[in-house]
C-alpha positions in Angstrom: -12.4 7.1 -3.8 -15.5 9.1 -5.0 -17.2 8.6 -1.4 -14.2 9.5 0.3 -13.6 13.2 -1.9 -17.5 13.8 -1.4 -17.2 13.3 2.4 -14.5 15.1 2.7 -15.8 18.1 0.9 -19.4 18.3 1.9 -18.4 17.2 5.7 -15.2 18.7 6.2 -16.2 22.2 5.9 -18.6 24.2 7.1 -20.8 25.1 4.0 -23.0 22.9 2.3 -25.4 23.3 -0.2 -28.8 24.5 0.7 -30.3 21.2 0.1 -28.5 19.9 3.1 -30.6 20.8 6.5 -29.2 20.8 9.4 -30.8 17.4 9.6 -29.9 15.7 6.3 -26.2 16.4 6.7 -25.1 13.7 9.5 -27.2 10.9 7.5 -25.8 12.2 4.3 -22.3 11.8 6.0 -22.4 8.7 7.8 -23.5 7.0 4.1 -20.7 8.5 2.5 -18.3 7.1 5.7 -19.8 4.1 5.0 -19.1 3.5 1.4 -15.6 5.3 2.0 -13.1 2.4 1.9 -10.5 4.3 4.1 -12.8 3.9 7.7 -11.4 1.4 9.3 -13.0 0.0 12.3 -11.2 0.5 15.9 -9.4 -2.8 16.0 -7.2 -1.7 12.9 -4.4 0.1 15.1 -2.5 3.0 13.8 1.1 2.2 13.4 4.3 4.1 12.2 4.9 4.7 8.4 0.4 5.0 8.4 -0.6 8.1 6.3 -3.9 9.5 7.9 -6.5 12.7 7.0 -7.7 14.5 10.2 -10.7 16.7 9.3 -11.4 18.8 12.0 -15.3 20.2 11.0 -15.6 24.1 10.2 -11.9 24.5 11.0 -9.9 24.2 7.7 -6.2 25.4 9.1 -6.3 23.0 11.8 -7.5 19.9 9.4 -4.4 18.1 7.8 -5.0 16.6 4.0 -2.1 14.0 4.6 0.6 13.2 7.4 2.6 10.3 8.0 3.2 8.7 11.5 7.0 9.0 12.0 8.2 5.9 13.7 7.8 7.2 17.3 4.5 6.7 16.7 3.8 10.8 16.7 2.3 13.1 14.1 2.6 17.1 14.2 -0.7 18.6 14.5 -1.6 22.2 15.2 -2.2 24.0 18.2 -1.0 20.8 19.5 2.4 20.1 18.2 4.0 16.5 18.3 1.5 13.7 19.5 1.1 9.9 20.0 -1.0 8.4 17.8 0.1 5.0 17.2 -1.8 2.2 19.1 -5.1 4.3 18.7 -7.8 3.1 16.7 -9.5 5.5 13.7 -12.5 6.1 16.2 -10.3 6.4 19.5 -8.0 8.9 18.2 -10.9 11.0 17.1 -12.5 10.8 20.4 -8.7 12.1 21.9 -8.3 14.6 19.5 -11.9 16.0 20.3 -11.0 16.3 24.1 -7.2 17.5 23.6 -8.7 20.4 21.3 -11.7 21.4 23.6 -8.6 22.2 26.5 -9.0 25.5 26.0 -8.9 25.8 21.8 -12.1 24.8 20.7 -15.7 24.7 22.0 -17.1 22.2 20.6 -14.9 20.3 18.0 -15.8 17.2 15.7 -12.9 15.3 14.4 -12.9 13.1 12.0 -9.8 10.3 11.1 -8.9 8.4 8.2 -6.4 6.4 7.6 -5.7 6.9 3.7 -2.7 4.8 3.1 -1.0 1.6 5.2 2.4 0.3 5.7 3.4 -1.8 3.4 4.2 -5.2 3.5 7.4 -7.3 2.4 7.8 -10.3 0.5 11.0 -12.1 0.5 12.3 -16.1 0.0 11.7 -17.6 -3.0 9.6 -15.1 -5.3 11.1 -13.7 -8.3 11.1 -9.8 -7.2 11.2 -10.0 -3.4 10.9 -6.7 -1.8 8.0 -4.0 -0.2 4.6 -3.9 -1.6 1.5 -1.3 -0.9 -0.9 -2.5 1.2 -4.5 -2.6 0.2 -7.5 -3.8 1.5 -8.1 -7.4 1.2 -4.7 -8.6 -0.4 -4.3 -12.5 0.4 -0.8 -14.1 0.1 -1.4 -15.3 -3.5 -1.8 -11.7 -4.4 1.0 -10.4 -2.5 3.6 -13.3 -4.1 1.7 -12.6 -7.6 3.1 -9.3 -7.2 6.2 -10.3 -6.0 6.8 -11.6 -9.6 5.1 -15.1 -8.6 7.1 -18.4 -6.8 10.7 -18.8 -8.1 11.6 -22.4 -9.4 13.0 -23.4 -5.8 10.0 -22.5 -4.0 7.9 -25.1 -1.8 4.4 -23.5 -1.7 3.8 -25.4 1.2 6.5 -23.5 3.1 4.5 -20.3 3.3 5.1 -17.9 6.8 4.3 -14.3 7.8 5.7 -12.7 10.3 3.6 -10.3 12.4 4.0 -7.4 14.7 1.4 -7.2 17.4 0.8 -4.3 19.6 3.4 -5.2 22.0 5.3 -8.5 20.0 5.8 -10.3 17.0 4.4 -13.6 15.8 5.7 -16.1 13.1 2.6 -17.3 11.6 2.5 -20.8 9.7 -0.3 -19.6 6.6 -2.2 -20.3 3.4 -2.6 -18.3 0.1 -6.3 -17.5 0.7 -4.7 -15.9 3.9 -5.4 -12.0 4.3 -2.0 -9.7 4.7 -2.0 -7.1 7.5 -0.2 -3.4 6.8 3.6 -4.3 7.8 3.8 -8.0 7.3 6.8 -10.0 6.3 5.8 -12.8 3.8 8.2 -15.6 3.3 8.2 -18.2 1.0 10.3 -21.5 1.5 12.7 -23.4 -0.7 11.9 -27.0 -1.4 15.5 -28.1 0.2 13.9 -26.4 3.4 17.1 -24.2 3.6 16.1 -21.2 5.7 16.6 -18.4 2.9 17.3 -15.8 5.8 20.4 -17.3 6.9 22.6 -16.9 3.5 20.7 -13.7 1.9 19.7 -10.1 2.8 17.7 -7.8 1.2 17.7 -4.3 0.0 14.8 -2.2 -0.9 13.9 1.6 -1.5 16.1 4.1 -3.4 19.3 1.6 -4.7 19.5 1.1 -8.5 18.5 -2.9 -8.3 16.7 -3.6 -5.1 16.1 -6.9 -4.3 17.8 -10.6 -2.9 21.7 -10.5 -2.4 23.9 -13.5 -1.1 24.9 -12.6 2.4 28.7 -12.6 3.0 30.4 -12.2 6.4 31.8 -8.5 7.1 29.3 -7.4 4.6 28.6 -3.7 5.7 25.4 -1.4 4.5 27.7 0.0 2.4 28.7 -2.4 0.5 25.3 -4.3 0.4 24.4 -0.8 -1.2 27.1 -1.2 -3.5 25.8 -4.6 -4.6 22.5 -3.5 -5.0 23.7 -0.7 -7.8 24.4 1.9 -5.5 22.4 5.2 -4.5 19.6 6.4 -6.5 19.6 10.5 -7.3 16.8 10.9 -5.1 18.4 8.7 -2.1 19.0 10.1 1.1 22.0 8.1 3.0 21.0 9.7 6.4 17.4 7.7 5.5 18.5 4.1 5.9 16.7 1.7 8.0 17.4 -2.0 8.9 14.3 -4.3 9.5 15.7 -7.9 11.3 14.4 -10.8 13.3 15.7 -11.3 16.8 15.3 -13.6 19.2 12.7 -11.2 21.0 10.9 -9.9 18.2 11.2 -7.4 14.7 13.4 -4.8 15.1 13.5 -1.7 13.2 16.1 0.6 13.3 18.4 3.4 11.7 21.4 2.4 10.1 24.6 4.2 9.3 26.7 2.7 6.0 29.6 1.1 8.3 27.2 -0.9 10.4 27.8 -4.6 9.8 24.9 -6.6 8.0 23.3 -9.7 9.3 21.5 -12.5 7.6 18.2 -12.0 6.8 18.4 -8.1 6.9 15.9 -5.9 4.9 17.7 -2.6 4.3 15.5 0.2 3.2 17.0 3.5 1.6 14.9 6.8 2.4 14.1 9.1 -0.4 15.7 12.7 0.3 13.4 15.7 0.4 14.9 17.5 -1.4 
């Protein structure tokens, strides 16, 4: 954290002290990018729900402190207005950014990316709380189910998948509990009858009064599952509600009014309102 404030205020604006030269700042600069544990290298793809800091060098109303890829895949950046970002790379998206803002805006502008928080990921099966969990760097499996309030008495730790979304699929990964999580993973964890959890329960997450497992019943709307989980929060927004579920071809995520039926295995997430 203290390498990413100091690089961000000695090389995100245009004065430095006068014991920078001209020459000492990019060294000074790359150490602190270095040390910074938000660079990511150009393989970790930005994705929808990422939070990212674009600093763009000597121009402080066109840098952005914090802004969240809505899930088209777009953020909203000056001069620019709405563009894709997902599927780009920390690096790659700097090296766009540079030659969308020297079209005519900028002479010679140096961008710099960083992406400051990750999707989370989601824990469900047998766990004690199962639901979505911030993603940090280097959290294996045995973290993510520690903080899932650990393996519930049914569960066969043997019986251990994640579920992955590529850049153009999904994957259901057999796995271990030294295994890494990626930003938007679904962990599940077996029962030791080797009863598929997702085909009697759903989930529901986000701004309800209990999130967490319910027992799926046919008919069974989002409003009602809502209604099982405790009902709204203050701070919920009902036009906010998304539905994550497996399909034949893949993860699906979608928007979700309260009369659209539920289907086993669901993960319903409430928004937060603005406001």
């Amino acid at each position: 954290m203290l390498a990413k404030l100091l690089f961000l205020t000695h090389c995100g604006t245009t004065t430095l002290k006068t014991s920078f030269s001209i020459f000492a700042k990019p060294i000074f600069c790359l150490f602190l990018l270095l040390l910074s544990p938000y660079s990511f290298g150009a393989k970790d793809i930005i994705a929808p729900g990422d939070s990212l800091s674009i600093k763009v060098f000597g121009e402080p109303d066109l840098s952005l402190d914090s802004v969240k890829v809505t899930r088209r895949g777009t953020i909203s950046f000056p001069l620019l207005g709405e563009i894709k970002v997902s599927g780009y790379g920390p690096r790659q998206l700097e090296t766009r950014l540079n030659t969308l803002l020297s079209n005519g805006y900028l002479l010679k502008p140096e961008v710099s990316v960083f992406v400051i928080e990750r999707r989370p990921f989601f824990v469900k099966g047998a766990v004690e709380n199962p639901g979505f969990y911030p993603f940090s760097g280097g959290i294996t499996v045995e973290k993510g189910i520690i903080l899932a309030g650990g393996f519930s008495e049914t569960a066969d730790k043997g019986l251990l998948t994640i579920i992955r979304e590529n850049a153009n699929s999904q994957e259901t990964l057999e796995t271990q509990l030294y295994a890494h999580i990626r930003p938007g993973d679904i962990v599940s964890v077996g029962e030791k009858d080797a009863v598929a959890l997702s085909k009697d329960v759903f989930y529901v997450h986000g701004e309800v009064r209990t999130p967490g497992e319910y027992k799926y019943k046919k008919g069974l709307t989002v409003n009602k599952a809502i209604v099982l989980a405790g009902g709204f929060t203050k701070r919920a927004s009902k036009r906010k509600i998304k539905i994550t579920r497996e399909e034949e071809d893949g993860i699906k995520t979608f928007r979700a009014k309260v009369n659209l039926t539920v289907q086993p295995g669901d993960i319903i997430d409430v928004g937060q309102s603005l406001f």
